[in-house]
Phi, psi and omega in degrees: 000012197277350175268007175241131182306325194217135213262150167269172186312356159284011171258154145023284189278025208272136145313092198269006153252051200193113146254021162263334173299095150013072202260152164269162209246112175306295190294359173289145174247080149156215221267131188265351203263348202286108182070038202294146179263110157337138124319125159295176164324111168281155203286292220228096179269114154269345178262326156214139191258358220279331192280328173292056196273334183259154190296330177299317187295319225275335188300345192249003181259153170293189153306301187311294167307350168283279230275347171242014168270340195269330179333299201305309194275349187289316200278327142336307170273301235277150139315153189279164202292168207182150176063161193245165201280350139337301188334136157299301197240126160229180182206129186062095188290173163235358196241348191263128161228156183233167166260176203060021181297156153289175163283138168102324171289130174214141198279158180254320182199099165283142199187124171256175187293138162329129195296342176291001168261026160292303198336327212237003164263315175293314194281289218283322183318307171325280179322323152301326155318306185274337167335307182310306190265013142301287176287020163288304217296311199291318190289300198315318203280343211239024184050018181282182198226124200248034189281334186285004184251115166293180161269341151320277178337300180302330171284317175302294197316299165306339133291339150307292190285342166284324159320320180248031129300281186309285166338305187278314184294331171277324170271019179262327174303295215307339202270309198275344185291319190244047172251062199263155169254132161207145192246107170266164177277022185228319174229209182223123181228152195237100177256129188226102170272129151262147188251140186078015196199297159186178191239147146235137168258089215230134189218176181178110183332181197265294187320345179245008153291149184274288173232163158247057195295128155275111162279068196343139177237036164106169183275346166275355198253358179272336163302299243237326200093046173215185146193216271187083183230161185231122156249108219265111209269144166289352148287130196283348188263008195277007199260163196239141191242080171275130204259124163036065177253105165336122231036045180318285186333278227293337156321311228276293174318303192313301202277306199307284223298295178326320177302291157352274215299306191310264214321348174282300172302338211263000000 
């Protein structure tokens, strides 16, 4: 290399965080602009992989290094962690696994219907709540006479109905807590618990998503912040609906990028 302006990183002055940079070659004698001679491809990057951008590099890296190269950049987008196992939306969970994950999967983002489509299961439960001593209320006003009732009976009664109150609000919670979308660096999985009845699992690679759409949900969901995005598969029977979900745009964002970045690798 000693008749070329420029040397590859086994020389002295080699950049050792470029192993693609041009260094100039000290024993050269003349114009360093004149002709420069490249580095080839190297066989093997182990010190910074950030450079392997092209498919000729890549060929030669492991999975486990394809897969902490798209992390790196994954990790890069995704947001910092946020939310609680409460949460409508959280990112980067630290406790959440599913089964059948992959090696190399890791979750990102989890996110469920905004807690305001609680609002009309809570309001209406209440309201049944009170139905009893509404009627205590009606009998006291009009004078009817409940003698003919034990106070056994009237407790059975009052236990009955709270009881199958308390039924509802734990599945109408069980509906909206395990109906989670999780979002990975590899697919997308949808778990739909019906409570007291059955679960569906429904998933689909990153890679085989089409589109990503967002859908107005209305002038309350631009107040609360949530809406609507659809993902759409090369299966037509595929498709995924996150309903009123907090921050949509930024969800929205989340995946097309995440889509992007698997398909750069791939």
């Amino acid at each position: 290399m000693a008749d070329t302006p420029y040397s590859n990183n086994n020389n002295s002055n080699a950049n050792p965080n470029n192993p693609y940079m041009l260094v100039p070659n000290p024993n050269y004698v003349g114009n360093p602009t004149t002709n420069p001679t490249p580095r080839p491809p190297a066989p093997n990057i182990n010190n910074n992989m950030t450079y392997a951008t092209n498919a000729a590099a890549r060929a030669h890296l492991t999975r486990r290094q394809i897969e902490l190269m798209k992390l790196k950049e994954i990790d890069e987008m995704i947001p910092k962690r946020r939310g609680n196992s409460w949460s409508g939306l959280l990112f980067r969970p630290k406790s959440i696994r599913f089964e059948n994950q992959n090696d190399y999967e890791y979750v990102f983002v989890v996110v469920r219907s905004h807690w305001s489509s609680n609002i009309a299961w809570i309001v209406r439960n209440v309201l049944y709540s009170f139905i009893p001593i509404l009627l205590l209320v009606l009998y006291s006003y009009f004078n009817i006479s409940l003698s003919f009732v034990s106070a056994i009976n009237v407790s059975i009664f009052f236990l009955a109905f709270y009881s199958v109150i308390m039924t509802n609000v734990i599945r109408d919670f069980f509906d909206w807590y395990f109906d989670p979308y999780i979002v990975t660096n590899q697919r997308i999985v949808h778990y739909e618990f019906k409570p007291f009845s059955s679960y569906t699992i429904k998933e689909t690679n990153l890679e085989n998503i089409e589109f990503v759409r967002e859908k107005s949900a209305g002038v309350l969901a631009g107040i609360f912040d949530y809406g609507t995005i659809i993902v759409a598969t090369a299966s037509e029977q595929s498709l995924f609906e996150f309903k009123k979900i907090p921050e949509a745009t930024l969800v929205r964002d989340i995946i097309t990028d995440l889509r992007t970045i698997h398909a750069k690798y791939n």
